[in-house]
C-alpha positions in Angstrom: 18.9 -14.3 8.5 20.2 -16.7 11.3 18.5 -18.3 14.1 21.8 -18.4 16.0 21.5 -14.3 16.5 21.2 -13.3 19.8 18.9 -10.3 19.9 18.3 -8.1 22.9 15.9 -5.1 22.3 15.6 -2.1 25.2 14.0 1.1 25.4 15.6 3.3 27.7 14.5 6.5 29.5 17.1 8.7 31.4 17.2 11.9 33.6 18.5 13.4 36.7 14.8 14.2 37.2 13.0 11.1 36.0 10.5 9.7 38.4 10.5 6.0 37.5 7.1 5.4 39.4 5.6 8.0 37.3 6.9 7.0 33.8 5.3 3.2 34.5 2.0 5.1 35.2 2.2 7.0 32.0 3.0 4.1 29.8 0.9 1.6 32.5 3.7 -0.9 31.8 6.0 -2.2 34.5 9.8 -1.8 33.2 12.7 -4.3 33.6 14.4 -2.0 35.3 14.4 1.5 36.9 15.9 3.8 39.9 16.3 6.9 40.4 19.6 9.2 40.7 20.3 9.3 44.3 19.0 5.4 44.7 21.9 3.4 46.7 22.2 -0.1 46.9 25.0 -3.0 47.7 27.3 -5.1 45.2 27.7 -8.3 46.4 31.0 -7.3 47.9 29.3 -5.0 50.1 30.2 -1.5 48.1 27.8 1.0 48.3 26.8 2.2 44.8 24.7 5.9 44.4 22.9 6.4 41.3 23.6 8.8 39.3 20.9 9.2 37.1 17.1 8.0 36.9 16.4 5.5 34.9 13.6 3.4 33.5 13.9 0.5 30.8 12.2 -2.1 29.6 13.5 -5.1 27.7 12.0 -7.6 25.2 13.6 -11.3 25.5 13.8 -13.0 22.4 12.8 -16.6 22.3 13.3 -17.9 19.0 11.3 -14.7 17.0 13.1 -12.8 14.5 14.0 -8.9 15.3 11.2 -7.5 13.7 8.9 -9.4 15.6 10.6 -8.1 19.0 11.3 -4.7 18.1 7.0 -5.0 17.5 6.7 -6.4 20.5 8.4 -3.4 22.3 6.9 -0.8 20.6 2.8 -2.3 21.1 3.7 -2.3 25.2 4.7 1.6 25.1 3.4 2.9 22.5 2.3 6.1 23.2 -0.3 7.9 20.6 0.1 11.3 20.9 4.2 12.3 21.9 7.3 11.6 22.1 8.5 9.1 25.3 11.9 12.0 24.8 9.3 14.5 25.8 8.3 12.8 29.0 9.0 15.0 32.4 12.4 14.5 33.5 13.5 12.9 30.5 17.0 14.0 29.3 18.1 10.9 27.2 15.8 8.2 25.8 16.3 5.8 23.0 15.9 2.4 21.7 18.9 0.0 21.8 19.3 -2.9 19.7 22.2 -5.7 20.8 22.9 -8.4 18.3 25.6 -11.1 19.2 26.7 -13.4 16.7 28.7 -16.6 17.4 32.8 -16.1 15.7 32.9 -18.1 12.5 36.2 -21.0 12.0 38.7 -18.2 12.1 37.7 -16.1 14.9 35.1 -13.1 12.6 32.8 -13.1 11.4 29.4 -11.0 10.2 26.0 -10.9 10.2 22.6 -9.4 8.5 18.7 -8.6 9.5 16.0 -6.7 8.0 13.5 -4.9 9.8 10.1 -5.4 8.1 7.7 -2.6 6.9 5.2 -2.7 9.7 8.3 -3.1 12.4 9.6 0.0 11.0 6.4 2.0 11.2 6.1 0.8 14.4 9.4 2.1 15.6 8.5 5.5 14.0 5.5 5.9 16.9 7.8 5.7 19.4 9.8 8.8 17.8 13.2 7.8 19.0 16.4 7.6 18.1 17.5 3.5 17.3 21.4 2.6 18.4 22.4 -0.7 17.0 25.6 -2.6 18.4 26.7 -6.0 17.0 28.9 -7.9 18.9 30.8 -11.1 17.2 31.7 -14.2 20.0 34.0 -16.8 20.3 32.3 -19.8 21.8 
């Protein structure tokens, strides 16, 4: 495993219903981002943008720690003991997503490989959700 991985690690929770206030309640954990559908706001070229879905997510930064140790991280903040977050009110897709970028070796590929430890792995299986992975190679 490399220390020039990027990692990015995300739970997200999304519904037409979902009441962001109400999920950071529940899980008593202020996310990185939510909104719900309907929510409008301004790009910086002065578009209006409307929501069109809730959603409330929380992201783990990485620092220098491996991805076990920041897929832990995530799950000890929202664990919850007894259900699913999928099974929250107004929750119609929910999931944790796992971004690793990888700088492009000499000729412009390249690969790369993690492992997710035992305990990281039962921890993940609290949070009873789905786990989408996307690697991403970059050129410098």
């Amino acid at each position: 495993m490399s220390d020039d991985y990027l990692y990015r690690v995300s739970v997200y929770l999304k519904g037409d219903g979902l009441d962001p206030d109400a999920v950071t309640s529940l899980l008593a954990v202020n996310p990185t981002q939510s909104h719900r559908k309907g929510d409008k706001w301004l790009t910086s070229t002065r578009k209006e943008v409307v929501e069109k879905t809730g959603l409330w997510s929380l992201s783990v930064e990485p620092g220098s720690r491996d991805l076990s140790e920041i897929l832990g991280e995530l799950s000890s903040k929202i664990c919850k003991k007894n259900d699913s977050l999928a099974n929250v009110s107004g929750v119609e897709e929910a999931y944790v997503d796992v971004f690793v970028a990888v700088d492009a070796d000499d000729l412009g590929g390249g690969g790369c490989e993690f492992e997710l430890d035992v305990p990281c792995v039962r921890a993940l299986s609290n949070l009873q959700l789905p786990i989408r992975f996307t690697v991403t190679v970059v050129r410098e």
